[in-house]
PDB file with one MODEL, atoms N, CA, C and O in Angstrom:
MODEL        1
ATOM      1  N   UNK A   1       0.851  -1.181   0.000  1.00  0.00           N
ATOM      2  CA  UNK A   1       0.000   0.000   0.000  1.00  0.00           C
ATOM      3  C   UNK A   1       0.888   1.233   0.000  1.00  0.00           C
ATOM      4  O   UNK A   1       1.802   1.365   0.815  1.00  0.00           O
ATOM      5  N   UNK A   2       0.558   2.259  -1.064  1.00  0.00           N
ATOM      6  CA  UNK A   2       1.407   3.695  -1.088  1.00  0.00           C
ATOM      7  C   UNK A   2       1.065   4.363   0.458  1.00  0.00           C
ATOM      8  O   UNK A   2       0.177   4.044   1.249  1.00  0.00           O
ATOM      9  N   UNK A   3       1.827   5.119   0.539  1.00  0.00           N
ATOM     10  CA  UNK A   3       1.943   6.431   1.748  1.00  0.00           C
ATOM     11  C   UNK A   3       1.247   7.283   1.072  1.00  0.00           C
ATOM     12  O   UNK A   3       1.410   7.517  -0.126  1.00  0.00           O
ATOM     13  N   UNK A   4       0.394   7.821   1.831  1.00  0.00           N
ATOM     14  CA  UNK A   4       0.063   9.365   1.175  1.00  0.00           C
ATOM     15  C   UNK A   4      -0.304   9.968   2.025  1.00  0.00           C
ATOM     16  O   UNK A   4      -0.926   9.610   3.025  1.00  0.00           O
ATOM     17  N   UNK A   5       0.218  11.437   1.562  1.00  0.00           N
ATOM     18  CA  UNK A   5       0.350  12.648   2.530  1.00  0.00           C
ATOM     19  C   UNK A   5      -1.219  13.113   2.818  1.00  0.00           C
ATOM     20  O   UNK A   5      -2.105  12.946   1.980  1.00  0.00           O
ATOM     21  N   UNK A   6      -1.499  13.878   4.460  1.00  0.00           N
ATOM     22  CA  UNK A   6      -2.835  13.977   4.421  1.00  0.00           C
ATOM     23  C   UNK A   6      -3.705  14.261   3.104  1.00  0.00           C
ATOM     24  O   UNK A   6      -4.692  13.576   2.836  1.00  0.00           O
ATOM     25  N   UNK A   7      -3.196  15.492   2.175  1.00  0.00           N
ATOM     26  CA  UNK A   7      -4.299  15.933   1.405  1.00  0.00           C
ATOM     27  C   UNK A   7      -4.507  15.103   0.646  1.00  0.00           C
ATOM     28  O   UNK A   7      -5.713  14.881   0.531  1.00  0.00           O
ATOM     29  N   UNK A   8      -3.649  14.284  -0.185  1.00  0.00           N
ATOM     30  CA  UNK A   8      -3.576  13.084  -0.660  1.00  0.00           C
ATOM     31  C   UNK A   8      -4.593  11.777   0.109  1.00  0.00           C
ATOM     32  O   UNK A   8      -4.874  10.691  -0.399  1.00  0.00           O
ATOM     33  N   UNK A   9      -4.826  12.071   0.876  1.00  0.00           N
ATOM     34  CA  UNK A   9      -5.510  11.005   1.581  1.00  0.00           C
ATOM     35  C   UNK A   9      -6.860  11.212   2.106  1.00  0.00           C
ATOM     36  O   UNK A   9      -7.624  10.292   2.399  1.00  0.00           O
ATOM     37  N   UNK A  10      -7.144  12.569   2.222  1.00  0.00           N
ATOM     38  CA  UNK A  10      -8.105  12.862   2.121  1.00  0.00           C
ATOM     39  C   UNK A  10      -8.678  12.998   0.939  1.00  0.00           C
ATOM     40  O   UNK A  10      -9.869  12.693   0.986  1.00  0.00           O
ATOM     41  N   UNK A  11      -8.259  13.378  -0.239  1.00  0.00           N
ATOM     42  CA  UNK A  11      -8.935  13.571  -1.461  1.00  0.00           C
ATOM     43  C   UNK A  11      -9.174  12.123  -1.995  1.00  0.00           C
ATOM     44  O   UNK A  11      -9.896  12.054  -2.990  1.00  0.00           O
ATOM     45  N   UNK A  12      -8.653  10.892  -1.459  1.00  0.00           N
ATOM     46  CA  UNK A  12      -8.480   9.514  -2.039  1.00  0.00           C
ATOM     47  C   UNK A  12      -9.369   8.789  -0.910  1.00  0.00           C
ATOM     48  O   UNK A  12      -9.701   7.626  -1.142  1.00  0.00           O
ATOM     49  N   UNK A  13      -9.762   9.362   0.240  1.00  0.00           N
ATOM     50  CA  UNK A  13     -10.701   8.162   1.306  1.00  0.00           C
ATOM     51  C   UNK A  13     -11.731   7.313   0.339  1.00  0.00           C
ATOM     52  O   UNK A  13     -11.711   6.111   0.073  1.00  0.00           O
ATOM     53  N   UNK A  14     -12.578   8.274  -0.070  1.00  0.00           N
ATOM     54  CA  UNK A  14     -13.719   7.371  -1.120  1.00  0.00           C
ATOM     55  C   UNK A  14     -13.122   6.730  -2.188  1.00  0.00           C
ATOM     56  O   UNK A  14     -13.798   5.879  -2.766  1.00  0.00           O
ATOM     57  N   UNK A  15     -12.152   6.925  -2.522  1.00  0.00           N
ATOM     58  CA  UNK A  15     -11.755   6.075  -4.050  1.00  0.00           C
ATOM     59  C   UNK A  15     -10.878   4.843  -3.406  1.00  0.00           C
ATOM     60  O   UNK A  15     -10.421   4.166  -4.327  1.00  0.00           O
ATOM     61  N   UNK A  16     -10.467   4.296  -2.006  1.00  0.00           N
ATOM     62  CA  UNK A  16      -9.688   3.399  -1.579  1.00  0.00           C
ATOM     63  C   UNK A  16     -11.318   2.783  -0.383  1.00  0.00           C
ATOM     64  O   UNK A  16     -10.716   2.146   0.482  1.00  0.00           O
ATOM     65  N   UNK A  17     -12.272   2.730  -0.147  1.00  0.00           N
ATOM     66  CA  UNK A  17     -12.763   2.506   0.308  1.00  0.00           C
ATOM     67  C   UNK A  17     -13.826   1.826  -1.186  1.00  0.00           C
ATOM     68  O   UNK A  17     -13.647   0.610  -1.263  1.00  0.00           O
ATOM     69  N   UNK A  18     -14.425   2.143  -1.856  1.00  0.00           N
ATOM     70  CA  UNK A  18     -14.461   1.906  -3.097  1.00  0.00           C
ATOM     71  C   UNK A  18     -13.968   0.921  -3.939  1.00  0.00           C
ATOM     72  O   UNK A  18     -14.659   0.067  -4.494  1.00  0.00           O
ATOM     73  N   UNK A  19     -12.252   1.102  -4.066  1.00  0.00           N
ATOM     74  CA  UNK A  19     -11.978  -0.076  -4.283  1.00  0.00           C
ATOM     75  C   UNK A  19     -11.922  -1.397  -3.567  1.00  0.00           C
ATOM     76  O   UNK A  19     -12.069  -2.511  -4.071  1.00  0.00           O
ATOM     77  N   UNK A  20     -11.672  -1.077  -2.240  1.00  0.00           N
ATOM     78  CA  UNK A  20     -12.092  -2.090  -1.396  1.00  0.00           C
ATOM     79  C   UNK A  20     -13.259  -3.598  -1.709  1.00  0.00           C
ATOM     80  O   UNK A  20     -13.211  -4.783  -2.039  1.00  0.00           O
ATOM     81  N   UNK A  21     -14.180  -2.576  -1.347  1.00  0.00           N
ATOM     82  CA  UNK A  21     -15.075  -3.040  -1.806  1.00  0.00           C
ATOM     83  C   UNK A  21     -15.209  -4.107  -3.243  1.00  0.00           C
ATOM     84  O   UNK A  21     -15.353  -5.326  -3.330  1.00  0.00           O
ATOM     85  N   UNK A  22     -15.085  -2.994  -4.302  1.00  0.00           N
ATOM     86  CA  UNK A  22     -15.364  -3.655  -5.283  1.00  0.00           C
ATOM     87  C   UNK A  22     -14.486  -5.130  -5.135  1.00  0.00           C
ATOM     88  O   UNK A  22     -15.060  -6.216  -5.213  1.00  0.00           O
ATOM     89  N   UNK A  23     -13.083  -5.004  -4.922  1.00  0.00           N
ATOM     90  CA  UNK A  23     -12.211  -6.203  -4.750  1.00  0.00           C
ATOM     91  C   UNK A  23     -12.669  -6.981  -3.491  1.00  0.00           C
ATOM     92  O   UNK A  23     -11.950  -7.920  -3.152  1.00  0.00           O
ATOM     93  N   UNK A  24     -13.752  -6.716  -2.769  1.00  0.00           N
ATOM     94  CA  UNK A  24     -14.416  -7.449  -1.819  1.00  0.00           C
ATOM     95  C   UNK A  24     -13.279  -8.232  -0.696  1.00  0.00           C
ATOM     96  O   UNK A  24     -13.266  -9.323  -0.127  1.00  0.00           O
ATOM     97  N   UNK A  25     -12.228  -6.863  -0.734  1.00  0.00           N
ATOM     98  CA  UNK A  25     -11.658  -7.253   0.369  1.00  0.00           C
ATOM     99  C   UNK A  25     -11.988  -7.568   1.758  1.00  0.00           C
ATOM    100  O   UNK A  25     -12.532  -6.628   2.338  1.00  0.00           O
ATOM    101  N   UNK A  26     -11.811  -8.648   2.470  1.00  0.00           N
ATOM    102  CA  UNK A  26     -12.465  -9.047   3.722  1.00  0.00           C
ATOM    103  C   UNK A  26     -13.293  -8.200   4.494  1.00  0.00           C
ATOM    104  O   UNK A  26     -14.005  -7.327   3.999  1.00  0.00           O
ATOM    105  N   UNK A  27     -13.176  -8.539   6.141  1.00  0.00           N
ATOM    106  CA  UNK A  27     -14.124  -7.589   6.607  1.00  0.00           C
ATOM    107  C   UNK A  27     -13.245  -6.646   7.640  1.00  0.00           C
ATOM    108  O   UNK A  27     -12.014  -6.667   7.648  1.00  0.00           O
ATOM    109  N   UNK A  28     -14.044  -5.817   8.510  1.00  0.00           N
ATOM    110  CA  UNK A  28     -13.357  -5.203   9.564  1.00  0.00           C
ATOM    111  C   UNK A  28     -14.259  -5.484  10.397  1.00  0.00           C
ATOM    112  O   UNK A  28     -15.464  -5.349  10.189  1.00  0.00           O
ATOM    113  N   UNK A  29     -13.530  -6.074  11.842  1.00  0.00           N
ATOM    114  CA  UNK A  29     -14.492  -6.279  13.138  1.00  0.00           C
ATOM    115  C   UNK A  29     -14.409  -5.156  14.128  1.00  0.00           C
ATOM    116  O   UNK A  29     -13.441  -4.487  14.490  1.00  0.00           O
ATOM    117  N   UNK A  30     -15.381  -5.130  14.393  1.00  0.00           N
ATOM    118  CA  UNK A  30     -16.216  -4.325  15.174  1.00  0.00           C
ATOM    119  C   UNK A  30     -16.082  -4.860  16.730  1.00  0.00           C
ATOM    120  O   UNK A  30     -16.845  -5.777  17.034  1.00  0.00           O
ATOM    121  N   UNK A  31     -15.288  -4.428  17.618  1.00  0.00           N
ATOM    122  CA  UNK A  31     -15.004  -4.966  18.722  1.00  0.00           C
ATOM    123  C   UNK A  31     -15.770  -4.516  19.987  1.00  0.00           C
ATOM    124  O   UNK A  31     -16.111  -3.370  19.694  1.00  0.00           O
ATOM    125  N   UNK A  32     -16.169  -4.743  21.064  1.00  0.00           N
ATOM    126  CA  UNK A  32     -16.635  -4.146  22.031  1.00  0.00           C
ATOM    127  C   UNK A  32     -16.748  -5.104  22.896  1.00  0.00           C
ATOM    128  O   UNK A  32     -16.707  -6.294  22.584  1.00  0.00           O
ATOM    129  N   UNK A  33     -16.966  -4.486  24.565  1.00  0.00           N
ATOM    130  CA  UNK A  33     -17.093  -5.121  25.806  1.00  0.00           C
ATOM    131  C   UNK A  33     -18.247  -5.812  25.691  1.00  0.00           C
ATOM    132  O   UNK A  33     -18.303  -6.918  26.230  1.00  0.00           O
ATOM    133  N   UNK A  34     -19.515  -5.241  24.890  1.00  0.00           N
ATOM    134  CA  UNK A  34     -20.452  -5.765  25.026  1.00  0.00           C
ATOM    135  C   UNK A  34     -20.808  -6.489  24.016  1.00  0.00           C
ATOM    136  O   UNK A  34     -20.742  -5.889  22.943  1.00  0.00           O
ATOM    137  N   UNK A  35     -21.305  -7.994  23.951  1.00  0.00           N
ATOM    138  CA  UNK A  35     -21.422  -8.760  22.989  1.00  0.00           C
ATOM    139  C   UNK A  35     -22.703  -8.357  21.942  1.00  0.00           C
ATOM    140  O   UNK A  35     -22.591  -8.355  20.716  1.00  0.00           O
ATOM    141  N   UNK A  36     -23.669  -8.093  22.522  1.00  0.00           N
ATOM    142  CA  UNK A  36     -24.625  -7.404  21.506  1.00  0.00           C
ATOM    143  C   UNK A  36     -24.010  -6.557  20.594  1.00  0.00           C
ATOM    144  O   UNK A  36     -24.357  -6.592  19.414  1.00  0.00           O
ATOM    145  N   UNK A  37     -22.793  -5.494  21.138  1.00  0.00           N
ATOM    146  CA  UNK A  37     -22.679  -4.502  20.091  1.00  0.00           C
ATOM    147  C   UNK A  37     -21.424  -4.745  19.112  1.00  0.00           C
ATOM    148  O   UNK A  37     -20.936  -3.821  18.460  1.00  0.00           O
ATOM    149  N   UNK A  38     -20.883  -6.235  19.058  1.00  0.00           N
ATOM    150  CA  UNK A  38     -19.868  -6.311  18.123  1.00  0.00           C
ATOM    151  C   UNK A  38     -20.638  -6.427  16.725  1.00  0.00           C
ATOM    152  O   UNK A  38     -21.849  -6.269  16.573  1.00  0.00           O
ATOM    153  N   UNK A  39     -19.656  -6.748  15.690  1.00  0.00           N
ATOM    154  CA  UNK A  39     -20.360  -6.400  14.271  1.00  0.00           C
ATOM    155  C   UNK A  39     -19.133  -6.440  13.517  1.00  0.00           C
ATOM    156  O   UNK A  39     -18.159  -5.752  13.823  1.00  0.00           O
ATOM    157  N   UNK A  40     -19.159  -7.244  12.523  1.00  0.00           N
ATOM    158  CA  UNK A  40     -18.049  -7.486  11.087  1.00  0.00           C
ATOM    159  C   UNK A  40     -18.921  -6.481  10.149  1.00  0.00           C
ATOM    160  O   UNK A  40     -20.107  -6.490   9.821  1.00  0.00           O
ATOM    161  N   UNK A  41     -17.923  -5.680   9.880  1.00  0.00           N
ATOM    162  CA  UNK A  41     -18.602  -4.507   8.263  1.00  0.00           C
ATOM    163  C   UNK A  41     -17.390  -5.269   7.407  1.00  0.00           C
ATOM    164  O   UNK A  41     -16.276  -5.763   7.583  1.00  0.00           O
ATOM    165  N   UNK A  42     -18.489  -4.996   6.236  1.00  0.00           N
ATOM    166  CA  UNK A  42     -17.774  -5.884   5.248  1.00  0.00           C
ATOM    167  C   UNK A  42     -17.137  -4.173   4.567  1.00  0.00           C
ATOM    168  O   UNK A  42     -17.114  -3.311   5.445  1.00  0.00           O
ATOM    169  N   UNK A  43     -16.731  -3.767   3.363  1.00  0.00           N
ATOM    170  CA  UNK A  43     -16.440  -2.714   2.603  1.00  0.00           C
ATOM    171  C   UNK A  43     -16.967  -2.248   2.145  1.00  0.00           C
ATOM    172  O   UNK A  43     -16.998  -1.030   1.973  1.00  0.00           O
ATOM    173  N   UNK A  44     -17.854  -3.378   1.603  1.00  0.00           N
ATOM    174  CA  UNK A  44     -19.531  -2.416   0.844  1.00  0.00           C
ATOM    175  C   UNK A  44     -20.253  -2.199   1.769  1.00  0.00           C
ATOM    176  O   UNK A  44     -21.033  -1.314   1.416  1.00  0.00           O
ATOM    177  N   UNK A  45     -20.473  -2.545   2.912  1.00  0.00           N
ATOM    178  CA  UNK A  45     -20.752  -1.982   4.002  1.00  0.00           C
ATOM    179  C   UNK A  45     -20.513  -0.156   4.300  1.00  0.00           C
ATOM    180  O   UNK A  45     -21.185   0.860   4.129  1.00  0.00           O
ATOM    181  N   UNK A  46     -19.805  -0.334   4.576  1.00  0.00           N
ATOM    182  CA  UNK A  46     -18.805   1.016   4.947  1.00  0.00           C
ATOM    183  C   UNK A  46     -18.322   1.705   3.992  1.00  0.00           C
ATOM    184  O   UNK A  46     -17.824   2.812   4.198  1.00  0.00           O
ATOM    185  N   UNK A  47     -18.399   1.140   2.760  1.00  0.00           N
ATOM    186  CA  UNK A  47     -18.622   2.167   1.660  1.00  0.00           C
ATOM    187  C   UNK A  47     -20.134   2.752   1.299  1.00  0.00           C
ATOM    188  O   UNK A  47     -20.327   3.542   0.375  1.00  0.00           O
ATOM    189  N   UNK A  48     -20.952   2.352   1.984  1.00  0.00           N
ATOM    190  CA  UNK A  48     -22.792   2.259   1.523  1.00  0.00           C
ATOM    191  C   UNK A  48     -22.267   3.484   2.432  1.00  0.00           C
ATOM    192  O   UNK A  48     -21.733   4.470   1.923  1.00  0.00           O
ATOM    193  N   UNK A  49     -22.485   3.324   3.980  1.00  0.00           N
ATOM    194  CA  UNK A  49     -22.493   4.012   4.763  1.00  0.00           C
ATOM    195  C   UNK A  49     -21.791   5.939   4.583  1.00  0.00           C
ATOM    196  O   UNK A  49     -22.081   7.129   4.715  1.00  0.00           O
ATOM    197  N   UNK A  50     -20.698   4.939   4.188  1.00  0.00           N
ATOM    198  CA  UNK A  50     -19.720   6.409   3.966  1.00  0.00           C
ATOM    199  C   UNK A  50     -20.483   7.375   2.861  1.00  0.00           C
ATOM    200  O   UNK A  50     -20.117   8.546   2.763  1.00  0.00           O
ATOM    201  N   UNK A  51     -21.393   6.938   2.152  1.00  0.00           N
ATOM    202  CA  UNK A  51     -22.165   7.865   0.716  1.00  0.00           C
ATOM    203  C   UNK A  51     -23.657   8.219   1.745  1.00  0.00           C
ATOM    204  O   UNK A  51     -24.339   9.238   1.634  1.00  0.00           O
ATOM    205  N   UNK A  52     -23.880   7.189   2.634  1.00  0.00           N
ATOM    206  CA  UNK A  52     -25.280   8.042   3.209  1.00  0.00           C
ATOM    207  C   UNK A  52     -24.674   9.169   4.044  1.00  0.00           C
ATOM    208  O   UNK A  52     -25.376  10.180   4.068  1.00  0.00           O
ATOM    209  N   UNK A  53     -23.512   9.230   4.747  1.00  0.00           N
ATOM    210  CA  UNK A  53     -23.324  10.367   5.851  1.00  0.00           C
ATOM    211  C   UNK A  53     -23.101  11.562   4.728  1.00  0.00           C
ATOM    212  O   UNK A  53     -23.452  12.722   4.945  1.00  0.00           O
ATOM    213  N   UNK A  54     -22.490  11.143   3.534  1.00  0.00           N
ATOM    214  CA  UNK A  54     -21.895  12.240   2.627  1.00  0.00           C
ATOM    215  C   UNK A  54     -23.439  12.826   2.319  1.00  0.00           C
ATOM    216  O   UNK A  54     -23.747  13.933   2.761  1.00  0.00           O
ATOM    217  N   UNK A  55     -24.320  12.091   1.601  1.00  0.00           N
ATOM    218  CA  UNK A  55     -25.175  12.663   1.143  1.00  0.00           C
ATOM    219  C   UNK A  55     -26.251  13.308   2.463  1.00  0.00           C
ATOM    220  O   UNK A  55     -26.784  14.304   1.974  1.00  0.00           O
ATOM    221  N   UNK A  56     -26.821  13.088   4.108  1.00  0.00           N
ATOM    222  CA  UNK A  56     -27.086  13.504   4.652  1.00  0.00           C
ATOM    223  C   UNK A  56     -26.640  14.885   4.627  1.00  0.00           C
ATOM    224  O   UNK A  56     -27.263  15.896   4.302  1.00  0.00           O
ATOM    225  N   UNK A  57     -25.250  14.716   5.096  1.00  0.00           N
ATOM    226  CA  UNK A  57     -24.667  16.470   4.734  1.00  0.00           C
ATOM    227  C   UNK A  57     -25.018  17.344   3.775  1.00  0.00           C
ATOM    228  O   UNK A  57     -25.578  18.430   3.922  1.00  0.00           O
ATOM    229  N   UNK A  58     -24.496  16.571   2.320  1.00  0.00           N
ATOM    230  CA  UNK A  58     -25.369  17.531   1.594  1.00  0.00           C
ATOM    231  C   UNK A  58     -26.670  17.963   1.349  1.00  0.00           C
ATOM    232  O   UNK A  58     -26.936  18.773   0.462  1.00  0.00           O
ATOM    233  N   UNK A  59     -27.914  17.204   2.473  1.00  0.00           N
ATOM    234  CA  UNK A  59     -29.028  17.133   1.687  1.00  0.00           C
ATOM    235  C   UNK A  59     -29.130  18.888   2.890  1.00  0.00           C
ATOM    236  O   UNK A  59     -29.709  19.932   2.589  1.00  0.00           O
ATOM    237  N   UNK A  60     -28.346  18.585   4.186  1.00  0.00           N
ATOM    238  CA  UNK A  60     -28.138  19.572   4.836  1.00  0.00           C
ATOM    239  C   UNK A  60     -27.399  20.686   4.782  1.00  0.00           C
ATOM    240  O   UNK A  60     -26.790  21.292   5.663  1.00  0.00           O
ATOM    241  N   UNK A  61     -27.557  20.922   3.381  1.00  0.00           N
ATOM    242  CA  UNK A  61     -26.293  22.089   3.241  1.00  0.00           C
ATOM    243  C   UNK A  61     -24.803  22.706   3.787  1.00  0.00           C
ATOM    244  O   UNK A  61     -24.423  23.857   4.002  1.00  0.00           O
ATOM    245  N   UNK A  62     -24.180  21.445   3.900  1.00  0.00           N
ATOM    246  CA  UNK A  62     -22.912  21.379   4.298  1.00  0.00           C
ATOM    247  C   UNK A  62     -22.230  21.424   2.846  1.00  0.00           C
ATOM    248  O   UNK A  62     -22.904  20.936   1.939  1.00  0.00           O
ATOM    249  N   UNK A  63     -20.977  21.951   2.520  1.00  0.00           N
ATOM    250  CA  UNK A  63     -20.528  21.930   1.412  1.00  0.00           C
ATOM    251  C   UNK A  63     -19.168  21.928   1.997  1.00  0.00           C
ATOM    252  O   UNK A  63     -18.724  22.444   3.022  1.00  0.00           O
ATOM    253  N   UNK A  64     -18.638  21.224   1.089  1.00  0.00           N
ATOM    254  CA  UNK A  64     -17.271  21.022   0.866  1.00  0.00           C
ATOM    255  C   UNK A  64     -16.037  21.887   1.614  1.00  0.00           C
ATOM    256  O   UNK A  64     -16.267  23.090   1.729  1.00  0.00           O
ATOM    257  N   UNK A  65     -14.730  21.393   2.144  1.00  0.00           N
ATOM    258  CA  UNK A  65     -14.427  22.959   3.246  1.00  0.00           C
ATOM    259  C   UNK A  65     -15.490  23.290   4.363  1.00  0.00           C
ATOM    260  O   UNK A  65     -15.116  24.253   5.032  1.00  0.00           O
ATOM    261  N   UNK A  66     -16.292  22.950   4.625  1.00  0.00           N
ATOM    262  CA  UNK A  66     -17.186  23.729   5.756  1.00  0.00           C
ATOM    263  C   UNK A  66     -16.755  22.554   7.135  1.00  0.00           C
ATOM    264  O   UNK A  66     -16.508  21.354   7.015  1.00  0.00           O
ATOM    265  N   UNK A  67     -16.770  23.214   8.149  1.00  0.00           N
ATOM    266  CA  UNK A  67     -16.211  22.514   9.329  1.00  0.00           C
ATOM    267  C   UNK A  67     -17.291  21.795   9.596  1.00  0.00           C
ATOM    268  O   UNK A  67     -18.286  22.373   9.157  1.00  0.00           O
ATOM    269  N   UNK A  68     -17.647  20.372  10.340  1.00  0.00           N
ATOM    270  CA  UNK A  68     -18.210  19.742  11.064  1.00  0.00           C
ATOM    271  C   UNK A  68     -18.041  19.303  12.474  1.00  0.00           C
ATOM    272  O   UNK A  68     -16.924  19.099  12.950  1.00  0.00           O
ATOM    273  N   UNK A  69     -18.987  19.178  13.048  1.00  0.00           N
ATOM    274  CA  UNK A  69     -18.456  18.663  14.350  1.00  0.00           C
ATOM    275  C   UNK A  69     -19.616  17.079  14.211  1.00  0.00           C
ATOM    276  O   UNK A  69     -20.472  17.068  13.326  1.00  0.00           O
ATOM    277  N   UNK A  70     -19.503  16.164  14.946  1.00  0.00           N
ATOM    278  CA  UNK A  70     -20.142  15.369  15.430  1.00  0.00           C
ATOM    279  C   UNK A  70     -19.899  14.743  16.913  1.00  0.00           C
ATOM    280  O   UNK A  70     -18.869  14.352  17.462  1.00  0.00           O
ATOM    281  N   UNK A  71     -21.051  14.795  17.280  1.00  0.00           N
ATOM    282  CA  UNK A  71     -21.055  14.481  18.933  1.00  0.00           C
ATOM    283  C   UNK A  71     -21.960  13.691  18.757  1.00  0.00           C
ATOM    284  O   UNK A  71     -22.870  13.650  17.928  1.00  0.00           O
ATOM    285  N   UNK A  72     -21.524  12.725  20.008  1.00  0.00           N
ATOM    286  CA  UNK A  72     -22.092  11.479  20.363  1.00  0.00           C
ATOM    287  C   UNK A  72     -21.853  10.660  21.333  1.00  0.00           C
ATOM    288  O   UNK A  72     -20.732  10.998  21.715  1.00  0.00           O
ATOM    289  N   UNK A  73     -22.268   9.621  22.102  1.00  0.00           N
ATOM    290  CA  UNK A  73     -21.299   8.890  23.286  1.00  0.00           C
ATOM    291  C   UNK A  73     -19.994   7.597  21.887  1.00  0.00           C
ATOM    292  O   UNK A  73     -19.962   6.933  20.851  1.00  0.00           O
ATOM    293  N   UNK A  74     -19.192   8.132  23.134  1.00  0.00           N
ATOM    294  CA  UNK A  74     -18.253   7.279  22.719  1.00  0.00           C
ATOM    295  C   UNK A  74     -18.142   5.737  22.517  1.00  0.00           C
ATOM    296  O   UNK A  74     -17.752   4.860  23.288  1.00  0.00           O
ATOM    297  N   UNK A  75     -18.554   5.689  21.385  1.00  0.00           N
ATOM    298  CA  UNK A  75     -18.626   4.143  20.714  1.00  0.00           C
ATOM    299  C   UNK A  75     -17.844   3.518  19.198  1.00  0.00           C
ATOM    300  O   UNK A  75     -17.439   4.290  18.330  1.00  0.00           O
ATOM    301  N   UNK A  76     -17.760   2.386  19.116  1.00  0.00           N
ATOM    302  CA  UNK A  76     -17.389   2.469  17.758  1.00  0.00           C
ATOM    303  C   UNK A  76     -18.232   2.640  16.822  1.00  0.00           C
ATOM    304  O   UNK A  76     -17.608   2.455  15.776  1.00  0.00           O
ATOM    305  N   UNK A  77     -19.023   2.824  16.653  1.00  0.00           N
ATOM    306  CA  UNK A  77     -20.490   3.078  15.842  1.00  0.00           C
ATOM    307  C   UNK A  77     -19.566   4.621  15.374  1.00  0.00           C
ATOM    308  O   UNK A  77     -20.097   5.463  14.649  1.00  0.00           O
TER     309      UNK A  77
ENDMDL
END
């Protein structure tokens, strides 16, 4: 896997999450104390996901450059 510098890596999150996927690389586990809340995401998983938070934002007029915050209790969720 290449190195890439933040901006580089930020401008590439969706296109390496993406490919992931498509190459249906394995999964990522989801760990926790509590057994109810563990969970294997597969890539298309977490690539689905990663396009609903994107598009929530935009449906909320967040644009590109604009700061976010998100708060929440601390979980892996």
């Amino acid at each position: 896997m290449a190195i890439f510098g933040k901006e580089a890596l930020a401008e590439s999150l969706v296109g390496l999450l993406d490919g992931a996927a498509q190459r249906g690389d394995g999964v990522i586990r989801q760990w926790s104390l509590r057994p109810e809340r563990r969970k294997d995401w597969s890539y298309p998983e977490i690539s689905q996901a990663s396009y609903r938070l994107g598009s929530f934002l935009s449906q909320h007029d967040i644009q590109p450059n604009d700061r976010v915050i998100i708060w929440g209790p601390n979980s892996p969720e």
